[in-house]
N, C-alpha and C positions, 0 to 999 in steps of 0.2 A: 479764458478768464471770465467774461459776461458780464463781471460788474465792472461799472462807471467807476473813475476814481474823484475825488472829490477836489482835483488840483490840474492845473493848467498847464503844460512843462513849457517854458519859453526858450529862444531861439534856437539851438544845435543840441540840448539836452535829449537821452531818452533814460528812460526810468524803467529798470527791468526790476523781475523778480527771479530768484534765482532759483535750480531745478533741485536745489539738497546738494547733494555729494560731501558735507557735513560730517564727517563721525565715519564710524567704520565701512572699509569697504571688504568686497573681494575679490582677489584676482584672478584670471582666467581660468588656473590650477585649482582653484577654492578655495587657497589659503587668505585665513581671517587678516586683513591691515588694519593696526588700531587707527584710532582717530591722529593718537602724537605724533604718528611714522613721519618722518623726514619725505616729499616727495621731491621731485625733480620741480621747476618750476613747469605751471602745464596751464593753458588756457578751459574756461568753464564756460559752460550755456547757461542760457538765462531765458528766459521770455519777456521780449519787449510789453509794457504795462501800458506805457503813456509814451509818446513823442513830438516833440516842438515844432513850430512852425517854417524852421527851417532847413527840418532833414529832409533829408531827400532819398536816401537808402534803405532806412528801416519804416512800417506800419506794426502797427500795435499785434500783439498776437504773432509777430514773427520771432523766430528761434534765434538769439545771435549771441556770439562767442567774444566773449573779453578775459583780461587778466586779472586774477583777483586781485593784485597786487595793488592796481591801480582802481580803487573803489571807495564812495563816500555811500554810507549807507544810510537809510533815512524810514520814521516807521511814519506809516500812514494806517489808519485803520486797525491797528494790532497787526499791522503785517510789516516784516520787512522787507524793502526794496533796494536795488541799489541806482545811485545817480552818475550815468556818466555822460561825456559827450558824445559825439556821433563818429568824430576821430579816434577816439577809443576803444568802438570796436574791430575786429578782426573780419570776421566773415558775418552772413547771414543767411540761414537755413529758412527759405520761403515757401509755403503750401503752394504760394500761385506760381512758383517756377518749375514745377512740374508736371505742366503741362507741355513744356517745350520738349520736343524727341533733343537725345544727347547733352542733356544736362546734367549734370551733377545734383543740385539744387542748391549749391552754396559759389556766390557769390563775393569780390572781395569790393 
């Protein structure tokens, strides 16, 4: 990310921004899925933007996984983000965990 945001997120919030997956995809086969199609419901990565002073799981720049379902979205800068708490993510996909031999790199 690199830029500063211009907002402070307080206690157990983190503030991601989300990676697309928006509009059409394709499936493994190559066949085109519109944006309408009906999915299953399915968990989405984001990149943590900002986090509060009392998480303790996620830093800024790390990958983590929540449900779109459960999301308040908010614009700062012409960009949108979205605002959750820290119990509302799932996993988290961390650069510095992999360093350790036999890790996966996602934590719960």
């Amino acid at each position: 990310m690199g830029e500063k945001l211009p907002i402070r997120m307080l206690h157990d919030r983190v503030l991601v921004r989300t990676e697309g997956g928006e509009g059409e995809r394709r499936s493994t086969g190559g066949i085109l899925i519109p944006a309408t199609a009906e999915l299953s419901k399915r968990c989405v990565w984001a990149e943590a933007a900002a986090v509060g002073q009392s998480v303790r799981s996620v830093e800024p720049g790390d990958r983590v996984l929540y449900d779109p379902e459960d999301k308040l979205e908010v614009e700062v800068r012409g960009a949108t983000y979205v605002l959750l708490r820290e119990r509302d993510l799932h996993a988290v996909a961390a650069e510095r965990l992999k360093e350790s031999d036999g890790s996966t790199g996602l934590y719960l």
